[in-house]
KOLLOVEX-361666 format. One record per atom (N, C-alpha, C, O): residue in three letters; x, z, y. Coordinates in steps of 0.001 Angstrom, whole numbers, padded with zeros to 6 digits, always signed. Last residue first. Example, Ala and Ser with C-alpha at 12.3 -4.5 7.8 and 13.67 -1.06 7.14 Angstrom:
KOLLOVEX-361666
Ser+012850+007080-002250Ser+013670+007140-001060Ser+012900+007870+000030Ser+013409+008039+001138Ala+013190+007800-005690Ala+012300+007800-004500Ala+013200+007800-003300Ala+014236+008465-003319
//
This chain:
KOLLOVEX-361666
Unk+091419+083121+113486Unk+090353+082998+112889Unk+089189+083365+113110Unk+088293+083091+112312Unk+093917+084199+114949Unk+092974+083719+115513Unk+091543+083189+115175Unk+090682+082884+116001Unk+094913+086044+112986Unk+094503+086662+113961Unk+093064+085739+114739Unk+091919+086103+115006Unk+096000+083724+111674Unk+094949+084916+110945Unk+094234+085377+111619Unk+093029+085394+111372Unk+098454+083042+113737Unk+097070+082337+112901Unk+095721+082818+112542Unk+094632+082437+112973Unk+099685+085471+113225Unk+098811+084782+114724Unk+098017+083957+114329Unk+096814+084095+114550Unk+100980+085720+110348Unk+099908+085925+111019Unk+099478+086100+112636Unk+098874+087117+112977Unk+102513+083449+110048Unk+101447+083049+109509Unk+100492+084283+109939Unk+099284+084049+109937Unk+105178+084660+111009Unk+104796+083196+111693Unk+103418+082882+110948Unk+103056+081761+111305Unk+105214+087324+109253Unk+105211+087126+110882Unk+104726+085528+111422Unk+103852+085439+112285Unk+105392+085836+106622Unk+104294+086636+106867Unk+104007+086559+108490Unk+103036+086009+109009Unk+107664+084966+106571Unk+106664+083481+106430Unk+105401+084386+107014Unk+104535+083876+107724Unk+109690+086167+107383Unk+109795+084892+108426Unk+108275+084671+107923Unk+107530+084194+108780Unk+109525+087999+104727Unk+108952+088441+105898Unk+108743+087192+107091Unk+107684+087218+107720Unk+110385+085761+103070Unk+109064+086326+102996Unk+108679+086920+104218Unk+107672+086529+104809Unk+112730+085745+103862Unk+112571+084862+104369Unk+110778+085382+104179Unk+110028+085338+105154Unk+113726+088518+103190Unk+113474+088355+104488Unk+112659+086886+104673Unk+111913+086839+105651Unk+113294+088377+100274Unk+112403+089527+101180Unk+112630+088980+102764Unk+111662+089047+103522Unk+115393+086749+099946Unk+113750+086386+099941Unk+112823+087008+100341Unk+111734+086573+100716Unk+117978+087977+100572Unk+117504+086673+100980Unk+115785+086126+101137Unk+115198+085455+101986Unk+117260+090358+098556Unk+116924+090317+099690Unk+117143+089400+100825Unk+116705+089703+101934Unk+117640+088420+096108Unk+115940+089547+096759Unk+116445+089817+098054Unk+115714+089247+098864Unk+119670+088026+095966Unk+118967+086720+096518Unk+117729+087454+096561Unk+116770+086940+097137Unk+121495+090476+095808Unk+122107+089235+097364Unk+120418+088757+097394Unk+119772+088942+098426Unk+120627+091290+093908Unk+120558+091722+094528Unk+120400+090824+096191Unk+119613+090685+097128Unk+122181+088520+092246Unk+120617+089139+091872Unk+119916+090090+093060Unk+118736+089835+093300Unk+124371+089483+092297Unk+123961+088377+093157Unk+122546+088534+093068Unk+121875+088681+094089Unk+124962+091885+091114Unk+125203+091834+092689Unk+124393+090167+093420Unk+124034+089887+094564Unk+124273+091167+088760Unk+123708+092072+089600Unk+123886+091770+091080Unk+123057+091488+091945Unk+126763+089483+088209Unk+125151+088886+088198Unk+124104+089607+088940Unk+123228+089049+089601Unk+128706+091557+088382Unk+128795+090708+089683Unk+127285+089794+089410Unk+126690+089429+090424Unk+127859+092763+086312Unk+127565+093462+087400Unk+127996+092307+088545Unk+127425+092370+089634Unk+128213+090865+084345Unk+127043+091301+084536Unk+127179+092080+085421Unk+126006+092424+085562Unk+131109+090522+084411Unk+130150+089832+084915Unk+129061+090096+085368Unk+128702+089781+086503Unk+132187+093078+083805Unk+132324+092992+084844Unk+131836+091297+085919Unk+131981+090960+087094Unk+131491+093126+080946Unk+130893+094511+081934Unk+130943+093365+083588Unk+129965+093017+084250Unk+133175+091275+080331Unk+131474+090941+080042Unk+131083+092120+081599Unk+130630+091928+082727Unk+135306+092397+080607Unk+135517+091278+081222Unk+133754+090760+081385Unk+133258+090085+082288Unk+135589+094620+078657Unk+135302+094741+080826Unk+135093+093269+081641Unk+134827+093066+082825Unk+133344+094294+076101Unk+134426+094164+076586Unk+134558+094516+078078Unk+133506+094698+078691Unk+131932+097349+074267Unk+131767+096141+075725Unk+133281+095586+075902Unk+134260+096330+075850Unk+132633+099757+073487Unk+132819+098939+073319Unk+132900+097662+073476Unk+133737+096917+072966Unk+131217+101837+075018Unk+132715+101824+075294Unk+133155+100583+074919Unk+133973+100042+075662Unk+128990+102352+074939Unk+128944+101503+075556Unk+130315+101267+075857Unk+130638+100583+076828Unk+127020+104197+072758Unk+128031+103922+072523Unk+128399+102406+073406Unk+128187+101353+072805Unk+124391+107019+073344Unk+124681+105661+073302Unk+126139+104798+073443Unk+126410+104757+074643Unk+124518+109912+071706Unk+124465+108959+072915Unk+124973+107797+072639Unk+125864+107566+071821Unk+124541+110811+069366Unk+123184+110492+069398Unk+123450+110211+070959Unk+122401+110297+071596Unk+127406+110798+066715Unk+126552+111051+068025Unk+125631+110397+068320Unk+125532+109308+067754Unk+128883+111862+063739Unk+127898+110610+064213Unk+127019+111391+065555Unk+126207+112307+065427Unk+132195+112168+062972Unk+131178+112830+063611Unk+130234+111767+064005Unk+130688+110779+064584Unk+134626+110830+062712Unk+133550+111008+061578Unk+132604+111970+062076Unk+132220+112711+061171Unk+136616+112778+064712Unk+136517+111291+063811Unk+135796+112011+062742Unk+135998+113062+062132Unk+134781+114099+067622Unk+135593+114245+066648Unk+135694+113348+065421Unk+134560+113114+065003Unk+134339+111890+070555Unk+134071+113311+069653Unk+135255+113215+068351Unk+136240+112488+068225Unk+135476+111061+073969Unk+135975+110985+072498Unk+135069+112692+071897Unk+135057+113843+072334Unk+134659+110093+076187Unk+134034+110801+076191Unk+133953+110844+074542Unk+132921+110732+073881Unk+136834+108624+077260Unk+137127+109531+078046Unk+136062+110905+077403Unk+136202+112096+077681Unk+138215+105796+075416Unk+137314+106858+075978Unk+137439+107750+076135Unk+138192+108304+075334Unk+139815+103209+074163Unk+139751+103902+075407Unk+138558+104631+075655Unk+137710+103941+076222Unk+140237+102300+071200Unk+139262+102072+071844Unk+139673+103408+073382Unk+139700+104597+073064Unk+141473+100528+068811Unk+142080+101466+069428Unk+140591+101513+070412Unk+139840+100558+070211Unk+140449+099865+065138Unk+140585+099032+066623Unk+140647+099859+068050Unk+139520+099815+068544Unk+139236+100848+062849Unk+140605+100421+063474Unk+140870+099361+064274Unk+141387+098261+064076Unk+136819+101828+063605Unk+136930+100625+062914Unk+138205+100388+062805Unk+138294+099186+062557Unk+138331+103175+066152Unk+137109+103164+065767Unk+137538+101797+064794Unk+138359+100942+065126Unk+140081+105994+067752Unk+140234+105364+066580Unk+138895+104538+066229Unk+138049+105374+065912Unk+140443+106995+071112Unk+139602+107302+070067Unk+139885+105686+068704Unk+139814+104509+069055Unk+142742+108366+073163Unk+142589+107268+072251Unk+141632+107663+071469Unk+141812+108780+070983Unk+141442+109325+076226Unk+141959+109679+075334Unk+141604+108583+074060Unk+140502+108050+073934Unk+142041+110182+079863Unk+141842+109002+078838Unk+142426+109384+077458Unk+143607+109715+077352Unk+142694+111060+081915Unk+142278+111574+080835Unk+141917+111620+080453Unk+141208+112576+080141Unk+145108+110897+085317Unk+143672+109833+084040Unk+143887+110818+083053Unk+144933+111466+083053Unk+145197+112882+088046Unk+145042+112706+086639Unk+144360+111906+085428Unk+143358+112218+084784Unk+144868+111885+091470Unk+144202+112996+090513Unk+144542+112318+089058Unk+144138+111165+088913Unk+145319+112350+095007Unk+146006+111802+093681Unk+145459+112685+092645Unk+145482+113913+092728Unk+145236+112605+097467Unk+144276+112250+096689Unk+144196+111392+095131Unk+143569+110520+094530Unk+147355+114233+098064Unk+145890+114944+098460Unk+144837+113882+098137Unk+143664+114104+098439Unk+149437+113158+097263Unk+148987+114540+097122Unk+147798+114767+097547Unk+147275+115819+097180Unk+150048+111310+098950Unk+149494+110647+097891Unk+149399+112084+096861Unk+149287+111893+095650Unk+149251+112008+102340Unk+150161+112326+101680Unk+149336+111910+100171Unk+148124+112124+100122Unk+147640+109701+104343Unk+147418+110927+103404Unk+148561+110500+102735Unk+148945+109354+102506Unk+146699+107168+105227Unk+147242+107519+105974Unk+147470+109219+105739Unk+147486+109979+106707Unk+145188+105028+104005Unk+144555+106654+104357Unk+145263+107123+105309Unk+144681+107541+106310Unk+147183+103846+103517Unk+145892+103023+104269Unk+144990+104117+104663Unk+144157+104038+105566Unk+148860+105293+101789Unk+149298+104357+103157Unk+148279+104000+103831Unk+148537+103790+105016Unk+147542+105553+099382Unk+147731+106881+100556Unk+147815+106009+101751Unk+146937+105999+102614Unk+147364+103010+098784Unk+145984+104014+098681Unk+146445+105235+100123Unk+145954+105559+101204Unk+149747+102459+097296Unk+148743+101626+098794Unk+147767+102544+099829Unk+147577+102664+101039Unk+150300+104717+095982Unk+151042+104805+096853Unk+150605+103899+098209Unk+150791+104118+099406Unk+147989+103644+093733Unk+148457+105167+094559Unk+148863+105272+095719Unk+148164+105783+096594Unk+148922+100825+093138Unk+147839+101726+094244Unk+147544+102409+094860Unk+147052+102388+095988Unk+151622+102354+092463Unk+151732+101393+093050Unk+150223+101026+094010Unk+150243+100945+095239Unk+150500+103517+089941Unk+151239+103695+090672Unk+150911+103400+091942Unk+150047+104027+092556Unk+146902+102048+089369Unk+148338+102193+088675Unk+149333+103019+089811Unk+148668+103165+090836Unk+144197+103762+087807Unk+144744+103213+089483Unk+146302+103182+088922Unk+146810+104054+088217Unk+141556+102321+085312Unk+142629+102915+085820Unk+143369+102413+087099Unk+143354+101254+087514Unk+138250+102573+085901Unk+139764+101831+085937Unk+140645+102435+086320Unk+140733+103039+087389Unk+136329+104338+085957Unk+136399+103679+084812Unk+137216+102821+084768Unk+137225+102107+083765Unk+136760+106042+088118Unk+137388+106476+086976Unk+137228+105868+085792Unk+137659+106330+084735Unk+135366+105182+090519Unk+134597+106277+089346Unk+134752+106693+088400Unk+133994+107351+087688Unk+137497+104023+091806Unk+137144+105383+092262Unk+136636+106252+090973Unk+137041+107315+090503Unk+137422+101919+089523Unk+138629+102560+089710Unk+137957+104018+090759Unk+138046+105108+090193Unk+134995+100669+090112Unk+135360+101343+089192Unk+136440+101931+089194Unk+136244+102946+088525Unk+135370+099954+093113Unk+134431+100971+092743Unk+134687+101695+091241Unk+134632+102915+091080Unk+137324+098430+092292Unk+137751+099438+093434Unk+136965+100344+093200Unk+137375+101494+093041Unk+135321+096334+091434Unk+136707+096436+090541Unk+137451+097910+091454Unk+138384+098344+090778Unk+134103+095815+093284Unk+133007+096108+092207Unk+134264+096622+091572Unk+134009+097706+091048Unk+135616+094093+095613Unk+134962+095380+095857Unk+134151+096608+094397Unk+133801+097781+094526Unk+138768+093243+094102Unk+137360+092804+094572Unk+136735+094335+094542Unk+137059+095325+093886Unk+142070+093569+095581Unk+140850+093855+094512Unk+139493+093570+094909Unk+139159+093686+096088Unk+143958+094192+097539Unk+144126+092845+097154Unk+143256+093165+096003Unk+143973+092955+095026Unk+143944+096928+099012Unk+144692+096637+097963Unk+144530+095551+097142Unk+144888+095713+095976Unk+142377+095892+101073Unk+143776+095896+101378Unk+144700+096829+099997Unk+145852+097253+100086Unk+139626+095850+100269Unk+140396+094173+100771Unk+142266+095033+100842Unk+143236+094331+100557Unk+139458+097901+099265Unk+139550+097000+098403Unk+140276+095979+098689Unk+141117+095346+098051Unk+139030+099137+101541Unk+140115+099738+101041Unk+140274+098886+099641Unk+141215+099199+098912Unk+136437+097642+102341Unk+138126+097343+102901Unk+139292+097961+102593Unk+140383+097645+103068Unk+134554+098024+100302Unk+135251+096866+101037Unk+136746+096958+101473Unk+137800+096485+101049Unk+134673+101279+100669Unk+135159+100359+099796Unk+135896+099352+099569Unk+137020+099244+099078Unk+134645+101858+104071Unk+134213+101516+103319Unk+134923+101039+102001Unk+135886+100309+102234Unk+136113+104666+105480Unk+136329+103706+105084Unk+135339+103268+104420Unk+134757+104222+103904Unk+136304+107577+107304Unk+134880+106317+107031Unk+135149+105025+106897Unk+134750+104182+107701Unk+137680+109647+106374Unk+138107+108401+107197Unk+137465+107140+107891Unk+137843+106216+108612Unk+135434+110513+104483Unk+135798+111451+105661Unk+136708+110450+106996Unk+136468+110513+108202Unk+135781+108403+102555Unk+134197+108775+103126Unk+134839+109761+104517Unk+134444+109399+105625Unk+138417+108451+101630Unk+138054+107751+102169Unk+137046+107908+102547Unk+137132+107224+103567Unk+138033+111725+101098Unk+139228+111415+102032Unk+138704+109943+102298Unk+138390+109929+103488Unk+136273+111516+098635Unk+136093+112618+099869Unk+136706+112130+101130Unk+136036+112096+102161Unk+137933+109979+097189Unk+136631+109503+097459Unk+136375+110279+098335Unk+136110+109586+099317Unk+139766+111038+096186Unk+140202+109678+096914Unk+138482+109247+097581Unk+138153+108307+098304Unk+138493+113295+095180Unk+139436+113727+096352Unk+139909+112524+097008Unk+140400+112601+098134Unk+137323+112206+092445Unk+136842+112823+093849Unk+136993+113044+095262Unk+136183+113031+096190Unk+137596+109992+090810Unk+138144+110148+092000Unk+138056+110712+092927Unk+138405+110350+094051Unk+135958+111060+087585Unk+135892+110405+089224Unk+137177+110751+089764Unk+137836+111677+089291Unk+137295+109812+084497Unk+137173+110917+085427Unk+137097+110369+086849Unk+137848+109507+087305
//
């Protein structure tokens, strides 16, 4: 479940992520999931969380509801549990470990980083190669 109300209140404070990450000691991608409700916020965040808002931990404190789903017998955390022995036609991504999940999105992120490292240096090569062109 999102974080709506921690998410309204930091966007209205105009915190970035970043730094409500840097000052609960979490990497920025690991904060994001926790807003979007795919990590849980323990106590103790909660209570960081308000402090850095500077908000009563009432006004952006909201409910996990997380429910055990049984699979293979092997406990599984989902939020988007059907009924046992029911076969669904969405795609089943609960099972991932977080530790994989949470590579491949920091691969993303770098993946991201080095396009636009190259989009700019591309742009350096386009600007310094056309006066040249020009002068042809």
């Amino acid at each position: 479940m999102q974080k709506e109300k921690l998410r309204v209140i930091r966007k209205q404070k105009g915190y970035t992520q970043q730094q409500v990450a840097d000052f609960i000691a979490t990497d920025v991608s690991n904060y994001s999931r926790k807003e979007s409700g795919d990590v849980r916020i323990v106590k103790d965040e909660w209570d960081k969380l308000a402090r850095f808002l500077n908000v009563p931990i009432e006004d952006i404190y909201e409910e996990e509801e997380a429910t055990v789903v049984v699979n293979n017998d092997h406990p599984v955390f989902n939020d988007r549990s059907s009924s046992a022995g029911v076969i669904t036609t969405q795609n089943n991504y609960d099972n991932i470990p977080g530790t994989i999940i949470e590579h491949l999105q920091n691969y993303i992120s770098l993946l991201k980083e080095e396009n636009e490292r190259l989009k700019e240096e591309l742009k350096g090569f386009q600007s310094s190669s056309s006066p040249s062109r020009a002068k042809k």
